[in-house]
C-alpha positions as CSV (number, residue, x, y, z in Angstrom):
1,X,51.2,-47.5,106.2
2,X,49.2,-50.6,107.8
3,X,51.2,-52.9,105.2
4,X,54.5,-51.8,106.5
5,X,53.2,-51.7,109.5
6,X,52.8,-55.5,108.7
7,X,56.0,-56.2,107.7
8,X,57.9,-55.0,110.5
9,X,55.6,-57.3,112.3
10,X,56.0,-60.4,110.5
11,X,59.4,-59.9,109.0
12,X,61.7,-61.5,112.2
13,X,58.8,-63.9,112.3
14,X,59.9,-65.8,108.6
15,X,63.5,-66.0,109.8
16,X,62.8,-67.5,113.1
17,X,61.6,-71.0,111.5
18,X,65.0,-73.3,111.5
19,X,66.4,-76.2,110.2
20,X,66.0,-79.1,112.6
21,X,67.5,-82.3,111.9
22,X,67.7,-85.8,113.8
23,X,69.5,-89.0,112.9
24,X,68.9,-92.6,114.7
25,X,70.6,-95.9,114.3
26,X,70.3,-99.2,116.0
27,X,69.7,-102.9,115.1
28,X,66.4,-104.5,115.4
29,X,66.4,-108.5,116.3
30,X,63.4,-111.2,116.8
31,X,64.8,-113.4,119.8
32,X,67.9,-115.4,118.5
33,X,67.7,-113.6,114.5
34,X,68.5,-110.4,113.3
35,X,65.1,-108.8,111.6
36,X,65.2,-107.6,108.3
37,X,62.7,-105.6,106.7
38,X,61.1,-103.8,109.2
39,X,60.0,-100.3,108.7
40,X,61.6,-97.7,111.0
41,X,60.0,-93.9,110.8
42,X,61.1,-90.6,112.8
43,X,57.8,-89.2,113.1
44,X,57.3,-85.6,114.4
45,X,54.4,-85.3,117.3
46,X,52.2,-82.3,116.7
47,X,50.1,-80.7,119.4
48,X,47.7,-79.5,116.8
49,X,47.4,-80.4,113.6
50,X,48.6,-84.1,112.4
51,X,52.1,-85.8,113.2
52,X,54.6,-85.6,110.1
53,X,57.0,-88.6,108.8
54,X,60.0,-87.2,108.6
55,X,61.5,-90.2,107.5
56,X,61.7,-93.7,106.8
57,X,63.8,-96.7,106.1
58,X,63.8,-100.3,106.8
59,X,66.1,-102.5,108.9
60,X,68.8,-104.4,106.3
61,X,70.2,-108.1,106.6
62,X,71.7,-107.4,109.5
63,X,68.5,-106.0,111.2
64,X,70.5,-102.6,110.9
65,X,69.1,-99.5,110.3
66,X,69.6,-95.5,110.1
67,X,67.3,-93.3,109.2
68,X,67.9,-89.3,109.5
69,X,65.0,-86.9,109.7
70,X,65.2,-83.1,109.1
71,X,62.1,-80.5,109.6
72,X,62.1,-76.7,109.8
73,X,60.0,-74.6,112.8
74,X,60.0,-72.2,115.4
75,X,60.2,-74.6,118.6
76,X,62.1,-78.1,118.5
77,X,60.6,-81.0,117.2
78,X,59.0,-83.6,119.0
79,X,60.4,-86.4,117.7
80,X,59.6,-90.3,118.0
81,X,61.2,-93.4,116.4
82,X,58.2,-95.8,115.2
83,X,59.1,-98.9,114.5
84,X,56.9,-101.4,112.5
85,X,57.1,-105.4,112.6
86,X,56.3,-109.2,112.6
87,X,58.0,-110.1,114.8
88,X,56.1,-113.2,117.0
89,X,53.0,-112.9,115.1
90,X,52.7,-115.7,113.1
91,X,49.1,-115.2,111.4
92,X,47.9,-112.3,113.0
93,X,46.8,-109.5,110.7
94,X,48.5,-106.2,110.7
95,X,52.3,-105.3,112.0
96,X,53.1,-104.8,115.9
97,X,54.3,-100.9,116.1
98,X,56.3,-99.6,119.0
99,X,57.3,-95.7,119.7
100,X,59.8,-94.3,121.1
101,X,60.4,-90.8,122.1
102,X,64.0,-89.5,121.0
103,X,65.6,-87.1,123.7
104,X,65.7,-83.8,122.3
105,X,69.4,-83.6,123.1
106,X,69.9,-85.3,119.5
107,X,67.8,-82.7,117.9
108,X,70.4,-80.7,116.2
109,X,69.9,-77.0,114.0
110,X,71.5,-76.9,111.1
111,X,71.2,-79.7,108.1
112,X,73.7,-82.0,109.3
113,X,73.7,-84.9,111.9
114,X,75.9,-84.0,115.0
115,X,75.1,-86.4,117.3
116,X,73.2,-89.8,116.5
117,X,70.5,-91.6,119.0
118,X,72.5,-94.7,119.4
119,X,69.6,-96.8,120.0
120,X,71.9,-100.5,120.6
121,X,69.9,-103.6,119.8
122,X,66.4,-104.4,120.3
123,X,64.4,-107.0,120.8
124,X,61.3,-107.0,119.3
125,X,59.9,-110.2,121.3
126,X,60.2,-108.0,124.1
127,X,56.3,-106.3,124.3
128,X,56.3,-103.3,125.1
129,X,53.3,-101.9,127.9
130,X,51.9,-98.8,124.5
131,X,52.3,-101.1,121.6
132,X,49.8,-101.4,119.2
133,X,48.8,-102.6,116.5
134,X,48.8,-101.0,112.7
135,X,47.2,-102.1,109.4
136,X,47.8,-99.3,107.2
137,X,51.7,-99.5,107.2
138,X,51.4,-102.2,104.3
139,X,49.0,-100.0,102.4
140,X,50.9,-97.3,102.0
141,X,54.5,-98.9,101.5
């Protein structure tokens, strides 16, 4: 009796996680050239527990990217686009890393990209006032 009990409990739980899934694309420059080879993650905030890459790519070329994320839960994602570079830094040590949060308009159910973050072109001279600094992005490339 207490496992059905159970069940009935839990059972509209399990089908209430859903398919999320967020796609961003844009083109990354260092003043007057187009930089290629950056690393550009969708990483998912979590309130407890640790944040989760949801994806990855690097810029081409052209300094273009796209990179599409998809994650499965009961709320909507936090999502932010991290992105990872050289840009200016000559011999300092480690990449400068900039995130930005994505509106959750562009979080979409379902497995397929409805609407794209159109992110234009950035400048990564530009500092931004929360960038930091990270070391471990080589590491684990």
């Amino acid at each position: 009796m207490e496992l059905q009990i159970l069940f009935v409990l839990f059972f509209p739980l399990a089908f209430s996680f859903r398919d999320q899934i967020v796609g961003v694309r844009g083109k990354l420059s260092c003043n007057n050239r187009l930089l290629a080879g950056a690393t550009v993650r969708l990483i998912e905030k979590n309130y407890i527990g640790p944040d989760v890459i949801l994806a990855e790519n690097k810029t081409d070329y052209q300094g273009s990217y796209v990179v599409i994320g998809t994650g499965r839960g009961v709320l909507e994602m936090s999502v932010f686009l991290r992105i990872f570079h050289d840009c200016d830094d000559k011999v300092i040590p480690c990449q400068r890393t900039v995130s930005l949060r994505v509106p959750s308009t562009y979080i979409s159910r379902g497995t397929t990209v409805n609407n794209y973050f159109e992110a234009g072109t950035m400048n990564m001279a530009f500092r931004y006032p929360d960038e930091q600094r990270s070391c471990t992005d080589r590491i684990f490339s």
